[in-house]
N, C-alpha and C positions, 0 to 999 in steps of 0.2 A: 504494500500500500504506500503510495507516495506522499508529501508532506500536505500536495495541496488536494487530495482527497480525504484529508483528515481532516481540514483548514474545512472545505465544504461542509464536511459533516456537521461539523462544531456550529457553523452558520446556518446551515439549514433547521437543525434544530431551536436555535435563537426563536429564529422567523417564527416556525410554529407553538416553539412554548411561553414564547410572550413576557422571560422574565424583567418581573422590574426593578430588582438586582441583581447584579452576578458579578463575579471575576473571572479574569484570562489566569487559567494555571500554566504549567508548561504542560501537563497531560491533558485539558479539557478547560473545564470550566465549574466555578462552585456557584451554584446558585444559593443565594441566601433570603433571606426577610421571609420564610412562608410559613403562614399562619398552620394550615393541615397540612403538614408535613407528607401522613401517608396518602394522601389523595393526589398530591401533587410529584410524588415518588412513581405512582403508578402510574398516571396520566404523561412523565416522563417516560417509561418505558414503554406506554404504549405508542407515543410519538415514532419511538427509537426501529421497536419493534416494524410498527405499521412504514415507516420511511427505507427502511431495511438499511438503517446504520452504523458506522461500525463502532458503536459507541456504547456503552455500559453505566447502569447508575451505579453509584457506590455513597456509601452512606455510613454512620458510626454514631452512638451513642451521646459520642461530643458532640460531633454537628448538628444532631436533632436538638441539644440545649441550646444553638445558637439558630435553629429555624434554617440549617440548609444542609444542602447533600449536593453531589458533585456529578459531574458528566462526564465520565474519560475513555480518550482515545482505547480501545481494542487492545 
């Protein structure tokens, strides 16, 4: 997979999941500020899933105390 089919992924999924914060990691991206947490974990992966990208959510404990979970490259 090349750098700028990863680069897409990460954008495409932007577009569709509409967050109103996030940060650029070097693997993906964290989305943060979400109030239900599991609803919008799942509603990621169905994005992911349904767009067929190569992207994974990942998630921890910690991050649920600060209301975000993460997007990363494959």
């Amino acid at each position: 997979m090349s750098d700028n089919k990863t680069i897409t992924d990460i954008q495409r999924f932007i577009e569709k999941f509409e967050p109103s914060k996030f940060k650029i990691l070097a693997r993906g991206i964290e989305v943060r500020g979400i109030k239900d947490l599991n609803k919008n974990i799942n509603f990621a992966k169905e994005i992911i899933e349904k767009l067929k990208l190569k992207l994974v959510v990942s998630h921890s404990a910690e991050m649920a105390m600060y209301g975000s979970f993460e997007v990363n490259y494959q």
